[in-house]
N, C-alpha and C positions, 0 to 999 in steps of 0.2 A: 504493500500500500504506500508506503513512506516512496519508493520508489518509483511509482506510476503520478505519485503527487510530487514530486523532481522535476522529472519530465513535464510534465504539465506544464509546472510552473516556469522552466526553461523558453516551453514554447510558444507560451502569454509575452515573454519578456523577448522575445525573437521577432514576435508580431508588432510589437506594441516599438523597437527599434526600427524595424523597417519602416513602418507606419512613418516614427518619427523624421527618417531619413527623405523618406517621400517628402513628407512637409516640408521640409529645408530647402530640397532641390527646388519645390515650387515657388518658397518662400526666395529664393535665388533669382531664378529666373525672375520671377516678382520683380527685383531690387534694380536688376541688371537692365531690364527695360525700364524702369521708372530714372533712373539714371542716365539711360540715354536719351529720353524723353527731357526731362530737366535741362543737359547739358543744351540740346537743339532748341529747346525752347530761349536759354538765354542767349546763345546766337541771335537766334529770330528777332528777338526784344530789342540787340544791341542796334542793328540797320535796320528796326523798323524807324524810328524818328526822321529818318533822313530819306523816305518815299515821298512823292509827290515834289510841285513845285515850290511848296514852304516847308518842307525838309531841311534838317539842319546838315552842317557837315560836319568830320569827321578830322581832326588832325590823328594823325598818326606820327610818332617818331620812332624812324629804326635804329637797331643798337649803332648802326654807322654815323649817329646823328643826324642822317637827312629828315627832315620833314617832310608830309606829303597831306597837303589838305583837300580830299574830294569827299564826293557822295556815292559813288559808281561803287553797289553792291560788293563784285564782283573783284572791284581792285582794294575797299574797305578788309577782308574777307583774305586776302592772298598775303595781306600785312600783317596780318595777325596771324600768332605763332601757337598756331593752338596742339594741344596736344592728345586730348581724346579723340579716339578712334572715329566717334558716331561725329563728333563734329567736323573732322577731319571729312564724312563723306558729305557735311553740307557746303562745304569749303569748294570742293569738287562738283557740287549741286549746280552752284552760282556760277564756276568755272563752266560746266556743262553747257547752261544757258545760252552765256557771253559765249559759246563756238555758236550754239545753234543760229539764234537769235540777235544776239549783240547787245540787246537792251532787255528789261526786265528781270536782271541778275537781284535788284532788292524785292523786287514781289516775290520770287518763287523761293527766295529763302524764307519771305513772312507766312507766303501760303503753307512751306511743308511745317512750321512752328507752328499753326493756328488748327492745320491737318492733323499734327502727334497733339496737339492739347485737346482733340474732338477725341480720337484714339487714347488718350489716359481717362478719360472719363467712363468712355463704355467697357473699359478692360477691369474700372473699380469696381462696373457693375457684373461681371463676371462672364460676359462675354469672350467668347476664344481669339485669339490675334490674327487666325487662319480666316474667320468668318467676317472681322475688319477688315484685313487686309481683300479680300473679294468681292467686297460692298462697295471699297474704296476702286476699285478698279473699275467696277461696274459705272459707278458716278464718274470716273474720269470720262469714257466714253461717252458716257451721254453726256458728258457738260462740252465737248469737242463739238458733238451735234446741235444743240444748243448755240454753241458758239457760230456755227454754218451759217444758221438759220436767221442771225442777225448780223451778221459779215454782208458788205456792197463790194461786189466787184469791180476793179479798176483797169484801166488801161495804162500801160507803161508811160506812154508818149504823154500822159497827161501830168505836165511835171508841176501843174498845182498842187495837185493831192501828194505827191511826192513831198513836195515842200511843208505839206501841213503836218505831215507826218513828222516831219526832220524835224520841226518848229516844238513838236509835241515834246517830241523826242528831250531836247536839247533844256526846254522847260525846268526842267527840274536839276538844272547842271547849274555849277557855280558861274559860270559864262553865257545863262540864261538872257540876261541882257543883249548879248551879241548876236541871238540865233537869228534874226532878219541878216545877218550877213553869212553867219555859215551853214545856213540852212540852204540859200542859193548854191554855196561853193560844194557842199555835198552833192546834190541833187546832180548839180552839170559834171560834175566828176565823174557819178557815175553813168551817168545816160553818155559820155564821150564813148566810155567803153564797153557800154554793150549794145545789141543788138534788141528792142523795144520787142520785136516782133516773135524773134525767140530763143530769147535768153531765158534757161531756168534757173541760173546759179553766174553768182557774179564770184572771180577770186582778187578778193583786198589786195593780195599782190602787186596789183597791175596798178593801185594809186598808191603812190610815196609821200608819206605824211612826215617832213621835215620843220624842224623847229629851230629856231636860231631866234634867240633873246635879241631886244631892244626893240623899241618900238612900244605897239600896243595891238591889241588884237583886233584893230580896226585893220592893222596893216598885214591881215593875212589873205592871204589870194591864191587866186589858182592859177596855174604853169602848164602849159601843153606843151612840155620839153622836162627836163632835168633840173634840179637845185641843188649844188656844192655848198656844203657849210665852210668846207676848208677853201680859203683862196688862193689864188693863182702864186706860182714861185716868180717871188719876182729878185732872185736871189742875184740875176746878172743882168736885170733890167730885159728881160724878155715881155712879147706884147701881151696885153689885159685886155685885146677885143678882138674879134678873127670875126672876118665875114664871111660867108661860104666856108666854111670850115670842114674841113676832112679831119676825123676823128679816129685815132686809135686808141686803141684799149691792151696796152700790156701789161702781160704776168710774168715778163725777166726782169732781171736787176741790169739799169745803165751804170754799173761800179765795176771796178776789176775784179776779175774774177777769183776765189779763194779755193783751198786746197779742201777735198772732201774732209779732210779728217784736222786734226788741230796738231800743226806743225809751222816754227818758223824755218826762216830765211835766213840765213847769214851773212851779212855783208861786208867784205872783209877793205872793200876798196870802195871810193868814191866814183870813181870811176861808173862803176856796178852800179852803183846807186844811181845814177844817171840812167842810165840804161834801162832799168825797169821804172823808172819815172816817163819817160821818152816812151815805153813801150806802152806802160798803160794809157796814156796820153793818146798813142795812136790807136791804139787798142776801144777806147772811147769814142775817140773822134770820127773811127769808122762805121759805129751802132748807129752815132748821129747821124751819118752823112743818107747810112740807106735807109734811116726815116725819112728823114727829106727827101730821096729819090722817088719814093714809094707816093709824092704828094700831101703828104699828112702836115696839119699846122695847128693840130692842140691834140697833143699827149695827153690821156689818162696813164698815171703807174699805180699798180697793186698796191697794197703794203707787203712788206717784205720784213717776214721774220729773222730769216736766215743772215744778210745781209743789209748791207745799206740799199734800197732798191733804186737811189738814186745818191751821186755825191757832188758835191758840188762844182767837180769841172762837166760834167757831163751838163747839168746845169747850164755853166757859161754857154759849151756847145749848142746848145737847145736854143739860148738866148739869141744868140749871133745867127745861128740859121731861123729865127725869127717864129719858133716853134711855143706856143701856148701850153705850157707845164700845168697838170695838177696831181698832187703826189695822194700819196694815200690814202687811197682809193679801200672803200674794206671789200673783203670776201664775196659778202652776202647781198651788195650791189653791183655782181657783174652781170650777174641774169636781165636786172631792169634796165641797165645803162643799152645793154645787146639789143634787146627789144626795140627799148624808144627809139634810138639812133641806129639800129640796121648793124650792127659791127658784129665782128667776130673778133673774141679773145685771143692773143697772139701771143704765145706759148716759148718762141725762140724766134731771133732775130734773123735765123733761117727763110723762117715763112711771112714774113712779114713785106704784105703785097700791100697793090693798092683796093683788089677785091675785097678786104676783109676790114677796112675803113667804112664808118660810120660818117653821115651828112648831115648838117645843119645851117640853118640860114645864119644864123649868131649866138657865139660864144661870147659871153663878155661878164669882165667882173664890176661887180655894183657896192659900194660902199653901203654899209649899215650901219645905225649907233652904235653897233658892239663888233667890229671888224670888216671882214669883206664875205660877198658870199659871190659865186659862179654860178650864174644862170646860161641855161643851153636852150635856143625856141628857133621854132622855124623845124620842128626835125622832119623827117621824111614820110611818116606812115601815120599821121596821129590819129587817135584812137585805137589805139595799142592798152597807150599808159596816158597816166598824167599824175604831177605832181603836186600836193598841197602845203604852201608856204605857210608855216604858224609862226606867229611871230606874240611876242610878250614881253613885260616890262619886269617883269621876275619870275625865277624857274620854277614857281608853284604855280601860279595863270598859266605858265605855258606847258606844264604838263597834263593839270587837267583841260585844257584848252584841247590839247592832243586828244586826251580819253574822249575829251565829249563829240570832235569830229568823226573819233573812229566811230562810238555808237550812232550818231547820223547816218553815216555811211553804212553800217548794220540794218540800223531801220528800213533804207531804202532796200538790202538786199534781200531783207525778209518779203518785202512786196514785189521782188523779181520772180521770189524761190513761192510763194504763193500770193493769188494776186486778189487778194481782201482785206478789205480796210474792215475796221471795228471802232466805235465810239470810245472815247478814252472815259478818264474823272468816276472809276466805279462801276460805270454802266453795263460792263460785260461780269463783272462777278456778281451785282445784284440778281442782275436777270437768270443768270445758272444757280444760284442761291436760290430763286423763286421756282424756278422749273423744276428742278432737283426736289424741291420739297414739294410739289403737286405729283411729279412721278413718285415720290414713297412710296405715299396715298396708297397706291393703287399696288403697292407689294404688301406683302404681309410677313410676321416676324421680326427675326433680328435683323434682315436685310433691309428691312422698311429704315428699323431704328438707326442703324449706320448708315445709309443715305442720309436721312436728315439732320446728323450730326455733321455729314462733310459738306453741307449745304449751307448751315450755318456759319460754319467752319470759313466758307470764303468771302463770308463777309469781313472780314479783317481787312480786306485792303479799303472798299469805301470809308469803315471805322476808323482806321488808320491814318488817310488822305484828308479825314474832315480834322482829328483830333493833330495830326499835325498841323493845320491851318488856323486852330484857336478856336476853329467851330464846337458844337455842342455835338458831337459823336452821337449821342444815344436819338437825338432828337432828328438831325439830318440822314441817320440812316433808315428810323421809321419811316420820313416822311417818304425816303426815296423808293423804299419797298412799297409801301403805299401807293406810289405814280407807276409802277412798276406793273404793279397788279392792276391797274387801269390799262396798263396795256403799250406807256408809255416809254417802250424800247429803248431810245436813245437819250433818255433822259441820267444826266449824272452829276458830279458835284462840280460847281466850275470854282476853285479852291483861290481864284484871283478876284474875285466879286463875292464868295463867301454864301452864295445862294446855291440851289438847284436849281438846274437849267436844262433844256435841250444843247446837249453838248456838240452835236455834229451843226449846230450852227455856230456854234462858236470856236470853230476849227479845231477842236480836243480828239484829232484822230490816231491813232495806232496800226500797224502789221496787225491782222489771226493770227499767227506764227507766234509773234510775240508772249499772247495771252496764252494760245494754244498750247505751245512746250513749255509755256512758266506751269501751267496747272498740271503736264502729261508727265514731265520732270517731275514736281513737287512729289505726287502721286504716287512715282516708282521708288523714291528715296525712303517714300514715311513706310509705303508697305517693304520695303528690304531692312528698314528699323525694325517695324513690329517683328520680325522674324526673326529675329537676334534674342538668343535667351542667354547666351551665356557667352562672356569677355574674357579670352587668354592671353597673357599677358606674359 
């Protein structure tokens, strides 16, 4: 007896650990997602402030001591050195976007933080993460559809709506002030280079966005040719302006040439020394001479690691045969320079013809407040490329000056790569907030209940847009749910007048692509969170 009541009691106390064990695991898993939840959520919180046109900005200091004051999600977001894993994939969220889209990097990090705080509620009420995360997917779709159904289609060639776009766009950027001027300079940038008719994808490649301090950003322009930051050598009094200009582009070094391996010379007589001065001399002067045969009258050189890629008697040479030098040339602009100007890179002083020379009507260098810069116009083929001058009165204007022209030029490629405009200031997340919560309706279940949490759930960016503007949030988003349910589609917040308004009269337009992969994104990120139970470290 004593020994059947042993075992018993063994196997009460067996049950009753495993039991406990269970608990823990779940009690884990519990912890591990409400952690990941928390951390995404205080992302979310940090760049929501900074959505919309009265959004604040952001200084940032890196350990290097540079400053950097924007609002642009996406580069807020790449500054910050975060170290959790889950936030590390919102970090990548935002990054995602800025490929897809180019704008919309601060909504789609607010949408997946407004997404996991709809998902910590229905997981408290003990719903499974599996049956979120497929509710959540289901609403993605239908809010895409939704999104269709109040999208206007555009024609490329119509570079008004281009422009409203850019204008939208740019709104909310610390250079918002300036968007009547780089709202135009995007728009013709990019309509140069593509085809209206049937262009489905534009590549940024093909416009050079060049910055060169002094000035102001009234003085930035657009180039249908090339823009040098580095100026011309003017080390032996060589020319600053070539007209018809034949252009080379080489990757040798104009300097004598050096032993593969690291060894000197000894030179025991002066004589000698002569002699290999005399030689490289000649040695020089001959590279020079079948430039000049070849017709060429403005040199590009590479940079050159190796060596000196130019030194200063070759220099003289260049001068006196009346050859337009510009040195230091980097890597990664020999592709654009080949294009705009027709050249081929010239590898050795072997091949170097007159075929593989680039044309241009005018070379010439132009003085700026802060040194000289080489502009190249007139080239051969345009509508290849084109280049955008930014110019700034300090290097924080002019690097978000930079960020905010690239997202313009985003903006318009979203409406290349699909061609529907959407009403901006709320109006498409109201409306899928309202749809979404009439299709529930008609599910039953927990599927119903998770729809109408992620329905709710997008309302954070109207909420957002009014409570950054000083408006009263609670009161501006009823009213606009309210005009909403009357039917009034393109109705949103106009955040510069403080009212609700018909926004597509008042030029607040956006890409679908935009909204479309901020929600499709957001979407895939929250449900690959719910899915995470447990963090190894």
């Amino acid at each position: 007896g004593l020994v059947f009541g042993l075992l018993f009691f063994t196997n009460q106390m067996a049950q009753v650990q495993n039991h406990n064990q269970q608990f823990s695991e779940k009690e884990k898993e519990k912890n591990v997602r409400q952690t990941s939840i928390v951390c995404s959520k205080a992302l979310a919180d940090l760049v929501r402030t900074s959505l919309g046109p009265r959004g604040m900005d952001k200084m940032i200091s890196s350990p290097s001591g540079e400053n950097i004051i924007t609002n642009d999600g996406a580069t807020i977001l790449q500054q910050l050195k975060v170290k959790h894993p889950v936030a590390k994939m919102l970090v990548e969220l935002s990054k995602s976007q800025d490929i897809e889209a180019g704008d919309g990097t601060t909504t789609v990090v607010i949408i997946a933080g407004a997404l996991l705080g709809a998902a910590n509620q229905l997981l408290s009420r003990g719903i499974h993460p599996t049956q979120i995360s497929e509710a959540f997917q289901l609403a993605a779709r239908k809010a895409e559809e939704i999104l269709l159904s109040i999208a206007i289609p555009i024609d490329l060639s119509d570079r008004e709506s281009l422009l409203k776009s850019a204008t939208t766009s740019l709104s909310s950027k610390v250079v918002s002030q300036y968007s009547s001027l780089l709202a135009p300079i995007a728009a013709d940038a990019m309509l140069r280079i593509i085809d209206t008719k049937t262009a489905t994808n534009v590549d940024l490649r093909d416009i050079k966005v060049v910055k060169k301090l002094g000035g102001t950003i009234d003085d930035t322009e657009l180039v249908e040719g090339i823009v040098f930051t580095q100026k011309a050598s003017h080390l032996a009094g060589g020319p600053t302006r070539v007209a018809n200009a034949k252009i080379g582009l080489i990757q040798f070094c104009l300097s004598a040439p050096k032993t593969n391996i690291d060894n000197s010379i000894v030179i025991s007589d002066y004589t000698q020394m002569d002699r290999v001065l005399r030689e490289e001399r000649n040695y020089i002067l001959n590279l020079c001479k079948q430039i000049q045969k070849s017709g060429c009258n403005v040199l590009l050189i590479q940079k050159s690691i190796l060596r000196d890629a130019v030194n200063d008697l070759s220099l003289h040479f260049l001068a006196k045969l009346k050859i337009l030098v510009i040195r230091d040339i980097e890597r990664d602009e020999i592709e654009f320079i080949s294009r705009t100007i027709g050249c081929t890179p010239i590898a050795s002083i072997e091949t170097f013809s007159a075929e593989k020379l680039g044309t241009a009507k005018l070379v010439e260098e132009i003085s700026t407040s802060d040194g000289k810069i080489v502009k190249v116009t007139g080239v051969p083929n345009p509508g290849k490329t084109v280049t955008i001058l930014c110019r700034g009165s300090n290097k924080l204007v002019l690097d978000e000056s930079e960020r905010s022209v690239h997202d313009a030029l985003c903006v318009i490629r979203s409406l290349v790569k699909k061609r529907f405009l959407i009403p901006g200031g709320g109006a498409p997340e109201i409306e899928i907030s309202l749809q979404l919560a009439n299709y529930a309706r008609t599910l039953t279940g927990v599927e119903s209940y998770c729809i109408r949490s992620y329905a709710e759930a997008l309302e954070i960016i109207p909420y957002t847009l009014a409570e950054n503007a000083g408006l009263n949030p609670i009161s501006i988003v009823t009213d606009l749910r309210n005009r909403h349910s009357q039917g009034e589609k393109t109705t949103g917040i106009n955040v510069k007048k403080g009212v609700i308004s018909d926004i597509l009269k008042e030029n607040v337009i956006q890409p679908l692509l935009v909204t479309s992969s901020a929600i499709s994104l957001a979407t895939e990120t929250v449900v690959m969170i719910l899915k995470i139970d447990d963090i190894v470290l």
